[in-house]
N, C-alpha and C positions, 0 to 999 in steps of 0.2 A: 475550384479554388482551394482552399488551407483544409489539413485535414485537423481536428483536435479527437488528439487520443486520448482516453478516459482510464486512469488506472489506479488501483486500490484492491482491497482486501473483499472478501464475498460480501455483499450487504454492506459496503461502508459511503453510498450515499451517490456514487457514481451515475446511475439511471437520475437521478431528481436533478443530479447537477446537468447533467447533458441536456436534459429537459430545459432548466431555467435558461441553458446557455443558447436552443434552438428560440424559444420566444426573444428573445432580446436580439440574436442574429436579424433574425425574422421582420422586428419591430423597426431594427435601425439601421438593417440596409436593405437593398430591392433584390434578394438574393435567395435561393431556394437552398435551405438545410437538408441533407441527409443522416439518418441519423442509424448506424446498423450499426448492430449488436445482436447476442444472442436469441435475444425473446423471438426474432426474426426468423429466426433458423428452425423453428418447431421441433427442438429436441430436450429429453431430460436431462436436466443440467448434472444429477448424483448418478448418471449413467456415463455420459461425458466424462466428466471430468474423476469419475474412478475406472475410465478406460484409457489409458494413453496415446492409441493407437485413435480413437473417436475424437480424441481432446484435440491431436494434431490435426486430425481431419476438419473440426469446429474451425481453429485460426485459419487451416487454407481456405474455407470458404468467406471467412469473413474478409480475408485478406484479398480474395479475389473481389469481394464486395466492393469493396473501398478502390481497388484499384480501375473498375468498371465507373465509379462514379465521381471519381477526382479529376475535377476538368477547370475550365478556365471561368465558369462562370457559380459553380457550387459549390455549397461548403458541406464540409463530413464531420461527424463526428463519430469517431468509433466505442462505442458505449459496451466493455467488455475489458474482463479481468486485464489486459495486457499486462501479466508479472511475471513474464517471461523475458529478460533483459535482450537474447537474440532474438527475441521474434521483435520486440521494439525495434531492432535496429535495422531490421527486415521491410518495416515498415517505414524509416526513416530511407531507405534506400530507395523504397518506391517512390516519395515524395521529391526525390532528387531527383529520380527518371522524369517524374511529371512537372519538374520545376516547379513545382509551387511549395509554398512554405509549409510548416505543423509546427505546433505544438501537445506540450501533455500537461494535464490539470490531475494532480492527484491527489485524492481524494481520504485524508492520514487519518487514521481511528483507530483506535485501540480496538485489541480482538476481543476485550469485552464487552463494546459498545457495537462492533460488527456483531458476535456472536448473539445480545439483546436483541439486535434488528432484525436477524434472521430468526430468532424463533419466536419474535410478533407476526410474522409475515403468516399468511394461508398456510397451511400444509402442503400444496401442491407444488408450493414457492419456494419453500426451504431448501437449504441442502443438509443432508444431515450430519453429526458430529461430527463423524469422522475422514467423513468430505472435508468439509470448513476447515476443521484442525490442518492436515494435510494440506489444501490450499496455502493456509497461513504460512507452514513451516516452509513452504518452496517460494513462497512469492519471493523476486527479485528487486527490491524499491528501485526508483528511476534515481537518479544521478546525476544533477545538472553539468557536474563536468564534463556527461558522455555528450558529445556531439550531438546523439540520437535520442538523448533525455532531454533535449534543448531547445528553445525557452520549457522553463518547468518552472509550474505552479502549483505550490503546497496549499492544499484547501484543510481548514480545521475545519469539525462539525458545527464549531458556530460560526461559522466565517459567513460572509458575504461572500461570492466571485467576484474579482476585480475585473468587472466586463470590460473597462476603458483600455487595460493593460492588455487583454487577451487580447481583443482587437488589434490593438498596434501592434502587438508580437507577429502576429496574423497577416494585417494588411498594407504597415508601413514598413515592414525589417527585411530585407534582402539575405544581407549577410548572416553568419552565426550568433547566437548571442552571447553574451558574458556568464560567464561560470552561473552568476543570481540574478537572476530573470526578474525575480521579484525584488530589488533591491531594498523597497522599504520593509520588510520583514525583518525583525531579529531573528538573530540563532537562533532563541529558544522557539519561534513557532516554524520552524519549518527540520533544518536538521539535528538540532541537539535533539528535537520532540523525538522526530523518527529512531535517532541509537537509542536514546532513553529507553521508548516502547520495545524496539528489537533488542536490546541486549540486554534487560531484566525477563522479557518472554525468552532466550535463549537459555537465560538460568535456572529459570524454572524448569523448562523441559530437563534441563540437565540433571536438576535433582530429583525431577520425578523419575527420570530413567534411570540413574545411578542407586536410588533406592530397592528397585525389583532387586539390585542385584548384591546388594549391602548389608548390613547388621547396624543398629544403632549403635553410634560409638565413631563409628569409620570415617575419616576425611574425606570430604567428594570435592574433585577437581572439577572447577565451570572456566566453559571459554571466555579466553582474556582476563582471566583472572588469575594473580598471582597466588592471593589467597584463597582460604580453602574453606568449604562450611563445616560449621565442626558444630556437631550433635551430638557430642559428647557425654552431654548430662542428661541425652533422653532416652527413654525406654520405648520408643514405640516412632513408628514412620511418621513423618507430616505430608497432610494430605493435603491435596490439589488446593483444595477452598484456601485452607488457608493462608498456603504460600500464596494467592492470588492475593487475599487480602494483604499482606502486608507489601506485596509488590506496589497494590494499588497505595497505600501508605506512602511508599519510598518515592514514588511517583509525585504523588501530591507535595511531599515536602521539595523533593529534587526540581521542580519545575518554578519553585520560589525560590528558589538557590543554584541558577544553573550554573555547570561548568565549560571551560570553551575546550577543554581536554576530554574530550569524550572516549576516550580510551579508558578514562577511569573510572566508569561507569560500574564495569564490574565489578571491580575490587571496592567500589562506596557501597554498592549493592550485597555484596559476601559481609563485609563490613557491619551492615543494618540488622541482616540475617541472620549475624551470629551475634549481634549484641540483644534482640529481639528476643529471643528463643531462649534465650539463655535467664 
């Protein structure tokens, strides 16, 4: 039967959600859950995923997983980074071959709260910095306009699953669904969250790379941004920590003041930065 894709950032809660979502399958219909994902596959995940040529080889297996166990009487859940925008839709095409419906629960954290979660976990379990990092900067978020991001459910860390809604996505819906899957959400918890988080972490990078290559003093250009950060009055680089901190700051205030123009993210954000520092 439906397949539910599982997608998010390394460590942002994906495996616990596919979990609570197999017991409830389990509990409220007569129906056997499959649940494949990497941990299945017996490989190192910072060997994978810093070899690309392993990494592709990981999704054909898993994809051939899912496509072995997608039938008329079971349900899938595919528990594994999916932040590859064409291999979703690879997976969306399979579910069309098998007629049967899917969906994707994504699972949205900040890479500060993914990056805490991965370095509680074992040693053996972690991926390391430069993995993670890397991951972060390629994931693809899902889309509910895409055809193949659709039904799409934005999960916050403290969210509950809307089990009653997956379900009926799942087992009453035929046809496509509507751009917001979730319609009781506001903007602010599902896409204004995601630019927010993506496009203050794209500024970041921006000035941490633009710094290797700068003198204080120098205007740095960040994407989508008209304006410029200007470091003008400082003698010396700013470091990682603490443009994180004040990102998390802008964060905090911007999510009690959201805007429906998300375009202007940036420039609120350059904005902060340069009134901040100065």
């Amino acid at each position: 039967m439906p397949l539910v894709v599982m997608c998010g950032y390394p460590c942002s809660g994906k495996t616990r959600r596919a979990e609570e979502l197999k017991v409830y399958f389990e509990q409220s219909c007569d129906r056997k859950v499959h649940v494949v994902g990497d941990g299945g596959l017996d490989v190192d995940k910072n060997t994978v995923y810093g070899d690309s040529q392993k990494e592709k080889n990981v999704r054909a297996s898993l994809k051939a997983a899912v496509e072995r166990k997608v039938g008329k009487d079971d349900i899938v859940i595919l528990d594994s980074l999916n932040y590859i925008k064409g291999y979703r839709y690879e997976l969306f095409c399979l579910i069309k071959h098998a007629q049967t419906p899917h969906c994707l629960v994504y699972c949205l954290t900040s890479d500060e709260v993914s990056s805490t979660w991965n370095a509680n976990r074992d040693a053996a379990e972690q991926y390391t910095q430069d993995i993670f990092d890397a991951l972060v900067l390629r994931f693809e978020a899902p889309d509910s306009r895409n055809r193949w991001d659709s039904p799409l459910f934005t999960i916050l860390k403290e969210d509950s699953l809307p089990y009653v809604a997956i379900s009926d996505a799942l087992f009453k819906r035929k046809a496509p669904p509507p751009n917001q899957s979730t319609q009781s959400q506001p903007l602010s918890s599902a896409n204004f969250l995601y630019e927010l988080d993506k496009t203050t972490q794209d500024v970041l990078m921006a000035i941490f790379n633009a710094q290797k290559m700068s003198v204080p003093g120098d205007l740095i250009s960040v994407p989508g941004a008209t304006e410029k950060i200007s470091f003008s009055h400082l003698t010396r680089s700013i470091n990682m920590a603490e443009l994180r901190k004040l990102r998390r700051q802008f964060i905090s205030y911007t999510k009690m003041h959201p805007t429906e123009n998300t375009g202007q993210i940036s420039n609120m954000f350059v904005q902060y930065l340069n009134k901040s520092l100065h």
